[in-house]
N, C-alpha and C positions, 0 to 999 in steps of 0.2 A: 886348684879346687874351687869350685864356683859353691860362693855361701849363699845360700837358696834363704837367708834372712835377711838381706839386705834387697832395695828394690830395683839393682840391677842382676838379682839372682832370678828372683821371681817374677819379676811382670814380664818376661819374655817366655817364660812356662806360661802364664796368664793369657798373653797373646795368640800363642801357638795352640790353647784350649780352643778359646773364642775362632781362630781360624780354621783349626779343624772341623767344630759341629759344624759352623757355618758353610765350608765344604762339602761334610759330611750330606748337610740338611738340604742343599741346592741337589748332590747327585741325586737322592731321592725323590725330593719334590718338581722340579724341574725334571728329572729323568722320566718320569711317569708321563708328563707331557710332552718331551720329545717322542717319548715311545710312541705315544697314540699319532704324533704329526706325522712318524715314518709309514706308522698304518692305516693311512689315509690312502695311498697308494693302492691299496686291493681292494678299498670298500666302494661301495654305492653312493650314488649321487646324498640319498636320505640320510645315508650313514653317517655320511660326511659330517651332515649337519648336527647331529646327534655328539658325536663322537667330540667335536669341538666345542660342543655345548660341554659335553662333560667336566672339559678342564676349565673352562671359559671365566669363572670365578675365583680361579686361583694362578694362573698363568705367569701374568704380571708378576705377583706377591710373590712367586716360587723363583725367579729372577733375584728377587732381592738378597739372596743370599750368597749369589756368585759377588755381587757388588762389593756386601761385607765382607767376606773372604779374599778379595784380590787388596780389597782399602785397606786391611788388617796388613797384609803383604806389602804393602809397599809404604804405608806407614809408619809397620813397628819394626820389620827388616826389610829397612833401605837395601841395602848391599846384597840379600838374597834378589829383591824384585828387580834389581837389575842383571845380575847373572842367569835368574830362571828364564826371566822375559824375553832378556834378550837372544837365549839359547831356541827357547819356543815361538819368535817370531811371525813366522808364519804361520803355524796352525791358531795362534792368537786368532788372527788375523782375518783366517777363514771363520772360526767362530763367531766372533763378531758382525763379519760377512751372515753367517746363518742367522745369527740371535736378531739381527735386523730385519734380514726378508722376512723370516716368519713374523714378526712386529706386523710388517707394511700387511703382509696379505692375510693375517687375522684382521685385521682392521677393515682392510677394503674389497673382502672378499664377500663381507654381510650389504657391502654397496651398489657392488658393480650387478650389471644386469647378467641376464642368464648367458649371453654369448660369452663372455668375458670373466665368469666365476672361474672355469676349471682350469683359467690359466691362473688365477690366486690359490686355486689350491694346491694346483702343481708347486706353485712356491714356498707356497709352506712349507712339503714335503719337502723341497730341496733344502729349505731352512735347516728344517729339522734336523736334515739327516747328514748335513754339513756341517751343524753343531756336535751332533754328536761324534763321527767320525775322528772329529779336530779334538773332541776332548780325551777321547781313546787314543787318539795319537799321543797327545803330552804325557797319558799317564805311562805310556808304553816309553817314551823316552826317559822320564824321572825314574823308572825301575831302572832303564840301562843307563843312568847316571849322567845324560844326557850325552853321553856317546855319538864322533859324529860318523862312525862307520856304517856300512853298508848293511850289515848284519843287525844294527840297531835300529836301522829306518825299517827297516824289513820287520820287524820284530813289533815297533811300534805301529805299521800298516796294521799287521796281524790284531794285534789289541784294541786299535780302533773299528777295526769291525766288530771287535767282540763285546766292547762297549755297548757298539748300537745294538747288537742282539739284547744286551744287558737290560738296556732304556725298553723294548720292544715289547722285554716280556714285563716290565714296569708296567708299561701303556697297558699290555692285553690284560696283566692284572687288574689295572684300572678298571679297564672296561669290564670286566665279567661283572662284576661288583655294579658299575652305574649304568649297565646298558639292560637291556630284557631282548627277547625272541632271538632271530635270526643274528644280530650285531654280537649278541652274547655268547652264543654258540660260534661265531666268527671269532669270535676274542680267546674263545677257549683252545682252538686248531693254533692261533697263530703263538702263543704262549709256547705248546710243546716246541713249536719249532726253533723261536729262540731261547728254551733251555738247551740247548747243543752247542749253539753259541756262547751262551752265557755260561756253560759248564767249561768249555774249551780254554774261555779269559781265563776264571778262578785259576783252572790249573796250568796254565801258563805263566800266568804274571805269580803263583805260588811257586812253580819250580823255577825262576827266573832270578826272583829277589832274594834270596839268600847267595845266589853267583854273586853275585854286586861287588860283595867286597866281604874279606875274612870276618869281619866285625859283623857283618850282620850273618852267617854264616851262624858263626858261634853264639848270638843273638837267640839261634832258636836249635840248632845242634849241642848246647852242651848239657851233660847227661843230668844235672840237677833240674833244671830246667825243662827238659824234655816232656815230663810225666804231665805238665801245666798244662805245656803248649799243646800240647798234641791235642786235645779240648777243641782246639780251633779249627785244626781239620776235618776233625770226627761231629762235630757240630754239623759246619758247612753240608757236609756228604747225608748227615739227617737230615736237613731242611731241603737238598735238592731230590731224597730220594720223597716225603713229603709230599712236594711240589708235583712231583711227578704220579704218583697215586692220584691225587687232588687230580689233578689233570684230566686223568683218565678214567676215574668216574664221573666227573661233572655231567659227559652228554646225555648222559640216562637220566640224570637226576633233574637237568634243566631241562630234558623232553618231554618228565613225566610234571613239572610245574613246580617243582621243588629244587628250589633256592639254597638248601641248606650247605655250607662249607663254602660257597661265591667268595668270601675272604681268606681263604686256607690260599690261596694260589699268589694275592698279591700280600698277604703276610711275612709269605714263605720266601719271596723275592727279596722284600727289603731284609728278612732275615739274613741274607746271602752276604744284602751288600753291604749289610751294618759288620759283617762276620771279615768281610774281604777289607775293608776298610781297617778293623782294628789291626788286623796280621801287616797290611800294609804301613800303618802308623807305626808299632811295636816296631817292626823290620827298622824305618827310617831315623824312629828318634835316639837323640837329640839333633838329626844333621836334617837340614834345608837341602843341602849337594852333600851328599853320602862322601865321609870321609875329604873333603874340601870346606864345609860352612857348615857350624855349627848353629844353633838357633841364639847362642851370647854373641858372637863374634860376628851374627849378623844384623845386631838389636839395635835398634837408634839407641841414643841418651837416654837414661833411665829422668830423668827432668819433661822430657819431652814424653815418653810414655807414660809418665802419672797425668800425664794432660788428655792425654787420647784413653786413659781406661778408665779413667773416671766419666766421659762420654758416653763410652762403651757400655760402663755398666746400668747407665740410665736406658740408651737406643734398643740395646738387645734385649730388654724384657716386652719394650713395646712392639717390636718384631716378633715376638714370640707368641706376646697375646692377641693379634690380631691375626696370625698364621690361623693360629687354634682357632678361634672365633668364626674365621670364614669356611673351615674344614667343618665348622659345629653348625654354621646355618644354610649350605650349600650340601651336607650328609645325604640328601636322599639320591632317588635315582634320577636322570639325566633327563631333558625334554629337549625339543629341538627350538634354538632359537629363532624369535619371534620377534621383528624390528618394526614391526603393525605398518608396513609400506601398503599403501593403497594403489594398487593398481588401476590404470583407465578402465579394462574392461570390468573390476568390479564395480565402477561408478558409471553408468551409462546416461544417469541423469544429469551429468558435469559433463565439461566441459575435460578430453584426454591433457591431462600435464603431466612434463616430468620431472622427476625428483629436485628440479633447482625450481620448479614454483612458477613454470613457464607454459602456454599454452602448446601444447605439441601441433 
């Protein structure tokens, strides 16, 4: 019996708090900007520009919370972050592969001249959408308990694309909200279409995770319990039917210049994934690997975690308040970025240079 008053009872409950929201808070924050880098893909050169302006403020800082969440992982369960890690190797690995290019080609996509942009935007996309995939794939494997059968790889494909649908209608929600005209009414079409996707995940990875194993089975099957739980489904199914109304009024309402409800759609999404996320956490706790590792038996030294949450509890408010801060002075609608490059022909009086300061 593990005494939840001493501080090898609690600070690993403590840990696995802090690693959740900060999970929690990257699928959202981050998912929203993968969403829009995958729908860079259909839009217009202008769009383009617009649409990365949108996230362009908080991109980075939405990163910082897969950091905190993996650092919590490997420094306060050692022994999980080496049996998960090493079980998810690869898809790591591609992620990382994505979370980089998209790095290089937001960066040097505002640089490179016009022959050479829509190969950095191409990479973004592939960034993007190779982040995303890789991380639908892990979650599609931690349901099947990391399984290395045929049926589980297959299963975790499945999930990784329904992730990226996830992230897509994230992005399109984004966009309805910080975009206007045509881009926004684009945001709207693309939305419905990854709610199919994203409806397909929930109820996949819902009918999957209670197979897992009898303990989580009876987790959310036994009949005391039931009357709670059930809240959780009948929830979800409000906010996707919601979402989808929203949907399908918007085009009349944004055609006739009326704005009203642009946040009902990206509300309604995070409502999904804050809804998917709890059933998912409920389902797993207290196990790291369902019925192999529990979250005590995979806690470093309770000596060494009062060293790391007393950190913790300083870093994480300052993540927090700068999160907020940049969501509170970047709030309106999106313009397209503006890097004030002077081109030769606009200087006809000078002398043509180019951008290294050299006579062309």
């Amino acid at each position: 019996m593990i005494d939840l008053t001493t501080p090898a009872g609690w600070l690993p409950l403590a840990f696995l708090a802090v690693m959740g929201l900060a999970m929690l808070l990257y699928v959202l924050l981050d998912g929203f900007d993968l969403g829009v880098g995958i729908l860079m893909r259909g839009a217009g050169d202008a769009e383009k520009d617009l649409m990365l302006a949108s996230i362009g403020p908080f991109w980075d800082a939405n990163e910082t919370w897969l950091v905190l969440g993996v650092g919590v992982l490997l420094v306060a369960f050692p022994a999980a972050h080496g049996e998960i890690l090493g079980a998810l190797y690869l898809p790591v690995a591609l992620m990382l592969f994505g979370l980089i290019l998209r790095g290089v080609a937001f960066d040097l996509r505002v640089k490179a001249d016009l022959r050479h942009k829509p190969w950095w935007n191409r990479a973004f996309f592939i960034g993007s959408l190779s982040a995303a995939l890789s991380q639908g794939y892990m979650l599609g494997l931690l349901v099947m308990g990391f399984d290395s059968g045929f049926w589980a790889h297959a299963f975790a494909a499945l999930i990784g694309l329904c992730v990226a649908a996830g992230y897509v209608l994230l992005g399109a929600g984004w966009l309805i909200v910080k975009a206007e005209g045509a881009l926004q009414a684009k945001a709207v079409n693309w939305a419905r279409w990854a709610w199919w996707g994203t409806a397909l995940g929930v109820l996949a990875v819902s009918v999957a995770t209670p197979m897992l194993s009898p303990y989580v089975f009876d987790k959310w099957f036994t009949l005391e319990r039931l009357p709670l739980l059930a809240l959780v489904p009948i929830a979800t199914a409000i906010l996707f039917f919601v979402l989808w109304r929203s949907l399908s009024r918007l085009p009349l309402r944004l055609a006739a210049g009326n704005e009203y409800g642009i946040w009902v759609p990206f509300a309604a999404a995070v409502g999904i994934f804050v809804l998917a996320f709890y059933g998912l956490a409920y389902s797993l706790f207290p196990w790291l690997v369902v019925d192999r590792l529990n979250i005590w038996d995979a806690a470093a030294a309770p000596e060494s975690l009062m060293v790391v949450f007393i950190g913790t509890c300083v870093v994480l408010p300052v993540i927090l308040a700068y999160t907020v801060f940049a969501y509170r002075v970047f709030g309106g609608k999106a313009e397209a970025l503006d890097y004030g490059w002077i081109e030769p022909e606009a200087a006809p009086d000078r002398p043509a240079c180019g951008r290294d300061g050299k006579s062309a």
